[in-house]
PyMOL CGO cylinders between C-alpha atoms (Angstrom):
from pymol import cmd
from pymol.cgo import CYLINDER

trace = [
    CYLINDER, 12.23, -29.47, -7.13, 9.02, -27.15, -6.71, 0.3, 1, 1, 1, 1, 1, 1,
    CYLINDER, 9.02, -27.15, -6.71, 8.85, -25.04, -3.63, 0.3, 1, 1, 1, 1, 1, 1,
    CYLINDER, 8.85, -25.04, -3.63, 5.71, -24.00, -2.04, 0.3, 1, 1, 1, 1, 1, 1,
    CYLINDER, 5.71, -24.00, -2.04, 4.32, -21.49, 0.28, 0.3, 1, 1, 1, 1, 1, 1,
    CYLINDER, 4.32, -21.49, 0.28, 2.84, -24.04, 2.75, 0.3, 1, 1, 1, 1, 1, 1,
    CYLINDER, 2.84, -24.04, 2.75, 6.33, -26.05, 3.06, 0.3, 1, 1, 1, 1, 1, 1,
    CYLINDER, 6.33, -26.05, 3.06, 7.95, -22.75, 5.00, 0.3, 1, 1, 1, 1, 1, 1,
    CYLINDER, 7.95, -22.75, 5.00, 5.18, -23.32, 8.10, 0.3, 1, 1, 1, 1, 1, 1,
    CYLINDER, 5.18, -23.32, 8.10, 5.79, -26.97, 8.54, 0.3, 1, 1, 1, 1, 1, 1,
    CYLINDER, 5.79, -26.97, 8.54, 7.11, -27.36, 11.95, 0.3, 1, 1, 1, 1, 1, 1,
    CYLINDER, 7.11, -27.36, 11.95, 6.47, -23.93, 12.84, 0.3, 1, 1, 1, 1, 1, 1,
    CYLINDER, 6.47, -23.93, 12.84, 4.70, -22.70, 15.39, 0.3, 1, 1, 1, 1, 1, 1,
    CYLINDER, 4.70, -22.70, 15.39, 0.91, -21.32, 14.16, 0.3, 1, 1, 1, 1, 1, 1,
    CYLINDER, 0.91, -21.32, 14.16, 2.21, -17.45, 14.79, 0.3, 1, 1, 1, 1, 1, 1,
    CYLINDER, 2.21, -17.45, 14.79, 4.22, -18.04, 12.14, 0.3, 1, 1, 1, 1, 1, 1,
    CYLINDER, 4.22, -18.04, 12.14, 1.85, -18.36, 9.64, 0.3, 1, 1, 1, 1, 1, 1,
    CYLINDER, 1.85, -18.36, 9.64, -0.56, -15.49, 11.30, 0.3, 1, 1, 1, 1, 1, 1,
    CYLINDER, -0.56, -15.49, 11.30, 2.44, -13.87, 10.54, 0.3, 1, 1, 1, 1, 1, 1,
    CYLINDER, 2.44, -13.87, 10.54, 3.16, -14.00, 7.47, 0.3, 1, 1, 1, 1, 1, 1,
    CYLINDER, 3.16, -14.00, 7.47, -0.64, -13.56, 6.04, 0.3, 1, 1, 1, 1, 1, 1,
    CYLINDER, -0.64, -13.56, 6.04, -0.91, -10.22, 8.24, 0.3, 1, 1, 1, 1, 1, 1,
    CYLINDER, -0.91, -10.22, 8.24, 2.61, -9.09, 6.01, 0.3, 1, 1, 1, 1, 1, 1,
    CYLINDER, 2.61, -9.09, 6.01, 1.06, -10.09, 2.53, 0.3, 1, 1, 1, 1, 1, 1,
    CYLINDER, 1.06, -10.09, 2.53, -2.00, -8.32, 3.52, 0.3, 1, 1, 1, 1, 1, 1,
    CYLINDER, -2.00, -8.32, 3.52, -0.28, -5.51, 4.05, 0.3, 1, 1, 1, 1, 1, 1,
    CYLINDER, -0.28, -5.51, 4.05, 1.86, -5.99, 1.08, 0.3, 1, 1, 1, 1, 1, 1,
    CYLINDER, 1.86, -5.99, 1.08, -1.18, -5.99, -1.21, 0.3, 1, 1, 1, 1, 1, 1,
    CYLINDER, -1.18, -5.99, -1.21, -2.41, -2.70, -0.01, 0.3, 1, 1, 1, 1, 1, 1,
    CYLINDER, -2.41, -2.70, -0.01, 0.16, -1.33, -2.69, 0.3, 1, 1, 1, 1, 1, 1,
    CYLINDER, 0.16, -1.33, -2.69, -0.36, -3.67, -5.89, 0.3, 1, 1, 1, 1, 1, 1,
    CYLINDER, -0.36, -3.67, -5.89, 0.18, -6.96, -7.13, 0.3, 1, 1, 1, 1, 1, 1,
    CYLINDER, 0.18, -6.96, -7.13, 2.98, -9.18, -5.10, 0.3, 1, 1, 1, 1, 1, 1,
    CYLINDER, 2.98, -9.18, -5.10, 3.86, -12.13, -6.29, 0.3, 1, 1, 1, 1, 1, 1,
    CYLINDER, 3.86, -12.13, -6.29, 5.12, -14.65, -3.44, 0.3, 1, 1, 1, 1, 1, 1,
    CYLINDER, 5.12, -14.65, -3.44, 8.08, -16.83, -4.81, 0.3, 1, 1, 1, 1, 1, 1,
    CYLINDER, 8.08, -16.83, -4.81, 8.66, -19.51, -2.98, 0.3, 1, 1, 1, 1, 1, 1,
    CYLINDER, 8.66, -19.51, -2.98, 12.61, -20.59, -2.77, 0.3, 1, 1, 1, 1, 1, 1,
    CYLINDER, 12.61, -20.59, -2.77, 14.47, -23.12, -0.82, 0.3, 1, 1, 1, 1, 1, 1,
    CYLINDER, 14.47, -23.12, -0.82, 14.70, -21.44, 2.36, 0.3, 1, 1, 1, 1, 1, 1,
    CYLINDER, 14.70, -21.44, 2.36, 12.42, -18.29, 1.61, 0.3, 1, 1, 1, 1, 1, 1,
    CYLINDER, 12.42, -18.29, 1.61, 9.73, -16.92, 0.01, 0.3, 1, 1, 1, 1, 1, 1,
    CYLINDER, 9.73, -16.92, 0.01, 10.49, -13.76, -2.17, 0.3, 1, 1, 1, 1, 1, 1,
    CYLINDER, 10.49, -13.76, -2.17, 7.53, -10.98, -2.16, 0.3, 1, 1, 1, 1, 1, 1,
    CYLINDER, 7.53, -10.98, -2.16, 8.31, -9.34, -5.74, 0.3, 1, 1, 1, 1, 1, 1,
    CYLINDER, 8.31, -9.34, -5.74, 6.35, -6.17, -7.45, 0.3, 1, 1, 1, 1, 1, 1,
    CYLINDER, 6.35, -6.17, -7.45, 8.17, -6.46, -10.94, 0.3, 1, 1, 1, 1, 1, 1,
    CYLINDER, 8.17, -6.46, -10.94, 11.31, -7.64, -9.21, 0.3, 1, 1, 1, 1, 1, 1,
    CYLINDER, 11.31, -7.64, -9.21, 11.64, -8.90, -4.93, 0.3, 1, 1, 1, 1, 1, 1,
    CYLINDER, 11.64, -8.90, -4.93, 11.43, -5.84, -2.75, 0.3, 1, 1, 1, 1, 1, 1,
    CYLINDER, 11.43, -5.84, -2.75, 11.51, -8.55, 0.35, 0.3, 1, 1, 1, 1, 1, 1,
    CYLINDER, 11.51, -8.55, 0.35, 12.05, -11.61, 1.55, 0.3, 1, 1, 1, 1, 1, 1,
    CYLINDER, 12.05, -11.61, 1.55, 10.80, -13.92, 4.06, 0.3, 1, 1, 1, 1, 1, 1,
    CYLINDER, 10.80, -13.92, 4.06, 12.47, -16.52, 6.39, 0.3, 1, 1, 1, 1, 1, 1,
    CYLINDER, 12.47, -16.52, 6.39, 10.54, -18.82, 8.68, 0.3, 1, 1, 1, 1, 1, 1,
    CYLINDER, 10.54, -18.82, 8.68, 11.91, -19.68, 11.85, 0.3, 1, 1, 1, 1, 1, 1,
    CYLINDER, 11.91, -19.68, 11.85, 10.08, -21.96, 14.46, 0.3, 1, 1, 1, 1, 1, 1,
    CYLINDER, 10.08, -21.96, 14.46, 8.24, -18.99, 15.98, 0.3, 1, 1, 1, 1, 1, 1,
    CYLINDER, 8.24, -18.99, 15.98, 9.26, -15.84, 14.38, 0.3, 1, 1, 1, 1, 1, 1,
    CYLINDER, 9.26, -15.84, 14.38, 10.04, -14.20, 10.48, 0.3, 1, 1, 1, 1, 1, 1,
    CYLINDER, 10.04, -14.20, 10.48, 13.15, -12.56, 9.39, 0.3, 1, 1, 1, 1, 1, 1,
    CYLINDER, 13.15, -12.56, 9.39, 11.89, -9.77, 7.22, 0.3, 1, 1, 1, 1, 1, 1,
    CYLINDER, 11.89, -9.77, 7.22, 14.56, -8.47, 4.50, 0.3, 1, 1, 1, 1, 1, 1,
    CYLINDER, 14.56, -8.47, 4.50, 14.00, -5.47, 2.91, 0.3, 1, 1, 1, 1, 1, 1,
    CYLINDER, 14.00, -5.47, 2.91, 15.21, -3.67, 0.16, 0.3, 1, 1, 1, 1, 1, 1,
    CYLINDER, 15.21, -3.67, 0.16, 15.40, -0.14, 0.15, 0.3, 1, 1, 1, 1, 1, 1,
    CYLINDER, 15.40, -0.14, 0.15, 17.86, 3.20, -1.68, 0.3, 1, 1, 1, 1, 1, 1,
    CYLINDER, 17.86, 3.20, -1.68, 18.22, 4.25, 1.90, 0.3, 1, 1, 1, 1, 1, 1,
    CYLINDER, 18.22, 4.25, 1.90, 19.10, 3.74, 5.45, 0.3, 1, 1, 1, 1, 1, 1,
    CYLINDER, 19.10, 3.74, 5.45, 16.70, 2.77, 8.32, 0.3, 1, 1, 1, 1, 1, 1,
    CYLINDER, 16.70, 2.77, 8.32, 17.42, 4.17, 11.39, 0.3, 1, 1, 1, 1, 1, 1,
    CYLINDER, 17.42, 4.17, 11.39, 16.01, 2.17, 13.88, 0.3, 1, 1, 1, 1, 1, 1,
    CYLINDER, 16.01, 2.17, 13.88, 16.29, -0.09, 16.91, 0.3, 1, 1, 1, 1, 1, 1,
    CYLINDER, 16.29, -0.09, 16.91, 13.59, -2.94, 15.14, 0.3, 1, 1, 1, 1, 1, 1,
    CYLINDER, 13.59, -2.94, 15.14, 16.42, -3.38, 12.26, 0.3, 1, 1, 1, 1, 1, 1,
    CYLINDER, 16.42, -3.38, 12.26, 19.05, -6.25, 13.14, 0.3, 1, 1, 1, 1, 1, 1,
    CYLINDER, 19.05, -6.25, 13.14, 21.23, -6.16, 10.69, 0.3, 1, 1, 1, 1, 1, 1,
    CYLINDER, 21.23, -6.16, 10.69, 21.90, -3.64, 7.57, 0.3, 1, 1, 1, 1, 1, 1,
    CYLINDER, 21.90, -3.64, 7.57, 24.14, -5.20, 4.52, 0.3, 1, 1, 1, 1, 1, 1,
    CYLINDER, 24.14, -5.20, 4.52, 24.92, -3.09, 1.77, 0.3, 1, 1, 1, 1, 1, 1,
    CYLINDER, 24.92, -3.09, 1.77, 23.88, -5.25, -1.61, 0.3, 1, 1, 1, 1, 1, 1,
    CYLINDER, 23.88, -5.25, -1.61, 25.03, -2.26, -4.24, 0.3, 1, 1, 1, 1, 1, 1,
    CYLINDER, 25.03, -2.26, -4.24, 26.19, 1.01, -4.57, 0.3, 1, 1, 1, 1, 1, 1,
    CYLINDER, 26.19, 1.01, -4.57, 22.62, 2.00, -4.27, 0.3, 1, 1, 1, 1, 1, 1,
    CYLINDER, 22.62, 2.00, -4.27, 20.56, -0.69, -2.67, 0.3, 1, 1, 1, 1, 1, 1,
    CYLINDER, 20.56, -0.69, -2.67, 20.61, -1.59, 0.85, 0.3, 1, 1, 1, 1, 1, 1,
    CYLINDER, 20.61, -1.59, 0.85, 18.50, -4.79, 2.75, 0.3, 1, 1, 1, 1, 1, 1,
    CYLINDER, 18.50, -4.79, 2.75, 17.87, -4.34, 6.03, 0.3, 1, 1, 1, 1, 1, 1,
    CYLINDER, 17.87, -4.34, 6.03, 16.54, -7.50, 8.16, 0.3, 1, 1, 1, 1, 1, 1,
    CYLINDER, 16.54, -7.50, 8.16, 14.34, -7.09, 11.16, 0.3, 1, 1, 1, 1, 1, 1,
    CYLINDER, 14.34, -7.09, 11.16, 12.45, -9.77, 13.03, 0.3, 1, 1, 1, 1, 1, 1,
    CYLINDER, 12.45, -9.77, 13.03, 8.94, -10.10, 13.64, 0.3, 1, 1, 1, 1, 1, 1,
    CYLINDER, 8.94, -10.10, 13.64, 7.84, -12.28, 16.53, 0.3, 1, 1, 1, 1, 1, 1,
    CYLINDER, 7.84, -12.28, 16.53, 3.67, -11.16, 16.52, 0.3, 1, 1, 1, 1, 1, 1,
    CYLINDER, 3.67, -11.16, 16.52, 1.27, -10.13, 13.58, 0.3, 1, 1, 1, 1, 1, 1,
    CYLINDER, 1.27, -10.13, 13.58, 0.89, -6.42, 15.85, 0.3, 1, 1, 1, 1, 1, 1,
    CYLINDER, 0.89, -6.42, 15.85, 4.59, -6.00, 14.84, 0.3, 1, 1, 1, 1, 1, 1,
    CYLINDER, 4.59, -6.00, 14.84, 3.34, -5.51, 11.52, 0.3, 1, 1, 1, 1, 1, 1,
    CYLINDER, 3.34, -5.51, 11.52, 2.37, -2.10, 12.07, 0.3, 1, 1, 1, 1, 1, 1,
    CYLINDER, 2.37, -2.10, 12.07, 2.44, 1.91, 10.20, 0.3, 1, 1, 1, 1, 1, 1,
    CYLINDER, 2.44, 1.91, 10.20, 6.17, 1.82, 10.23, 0.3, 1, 1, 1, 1, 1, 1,
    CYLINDER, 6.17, 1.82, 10.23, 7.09, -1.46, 8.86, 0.3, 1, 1, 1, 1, 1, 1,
    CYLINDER, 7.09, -1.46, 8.86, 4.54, -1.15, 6.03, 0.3, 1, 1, 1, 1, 1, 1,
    CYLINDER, 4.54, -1.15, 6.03, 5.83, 2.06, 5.57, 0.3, 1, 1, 1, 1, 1, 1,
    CYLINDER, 5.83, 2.06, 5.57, 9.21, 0.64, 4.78, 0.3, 1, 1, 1, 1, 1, 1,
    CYLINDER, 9.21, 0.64, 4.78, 7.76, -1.93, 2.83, 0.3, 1, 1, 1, 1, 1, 1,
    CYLINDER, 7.76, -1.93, 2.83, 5.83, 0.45, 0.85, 0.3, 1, 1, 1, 1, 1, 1,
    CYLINDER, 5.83, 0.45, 0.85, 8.80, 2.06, -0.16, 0.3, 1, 1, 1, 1, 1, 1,
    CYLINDER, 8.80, 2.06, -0.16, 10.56, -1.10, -0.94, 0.3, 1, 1, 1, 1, 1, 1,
    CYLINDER, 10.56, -1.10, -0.94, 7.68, -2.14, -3.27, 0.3, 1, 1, 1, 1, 1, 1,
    CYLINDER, 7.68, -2.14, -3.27, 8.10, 1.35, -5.12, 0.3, 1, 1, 1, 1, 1, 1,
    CYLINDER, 8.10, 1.35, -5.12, 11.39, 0.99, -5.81, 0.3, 1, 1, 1, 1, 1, 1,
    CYLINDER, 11.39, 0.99, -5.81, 11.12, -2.39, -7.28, 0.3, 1, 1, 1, 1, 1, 1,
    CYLINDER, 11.12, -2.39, -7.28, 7.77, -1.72, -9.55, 0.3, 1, 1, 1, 1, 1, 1,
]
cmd.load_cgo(trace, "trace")
């Protein structure tokens, strides 16, 4: 079976989408990113996925890759994934949450994986 973008919004609430456009946006500012579609996500990759992107009915669960630890009080959850790779998730409720520090992470997540 094919997976598509579009299928992640249905049922979602509109925010959702607003989103997820403001994150690619952002995303672009630093190259080409390819958006993978998956079963239950959508993989953003540079020349491999430096995030990935879970729709819930009114929110995103950002993952994102990085070779270091994020110190803050937006991340939910850290999970070590290697002996050098970490993915740290954080959850975005409003396009304005998609501001200079996330896009700073996922500038350096995009690095790493291009």
């Amino acid at each position: 079976m094919e997976f598509k973008v579009k299928d992640h919004f249905e049922n979602k609430e509109k925010i959702v989408s607003e989103i997820y456009q403001k994150l690619i946006s952002e995303c672009e500012k630093f190259g080409e990113v390819t958006q993978s579609p998956k079963k239950t996500s959508i993989h953003l990759d540079a020349k491999s996925g430096f995030a990935g992107v879970y729709t819930r009915k009114n929110c995103l669960l950002l993952h994102i890759h990085t070779n270091f630890e994020i110190d803050s009080n937006r991340i939910e959850k850290t999970e070590k994934i290697s002996a050098n790779r970490l993915k740290h998730i954080i959850r975005i409720a409003n396009p304005s949450e998609i501001d200079e520090q996330v896009a700073n992470w996922l500038e350096s997540a995009y690095k790493l994986k291009s």
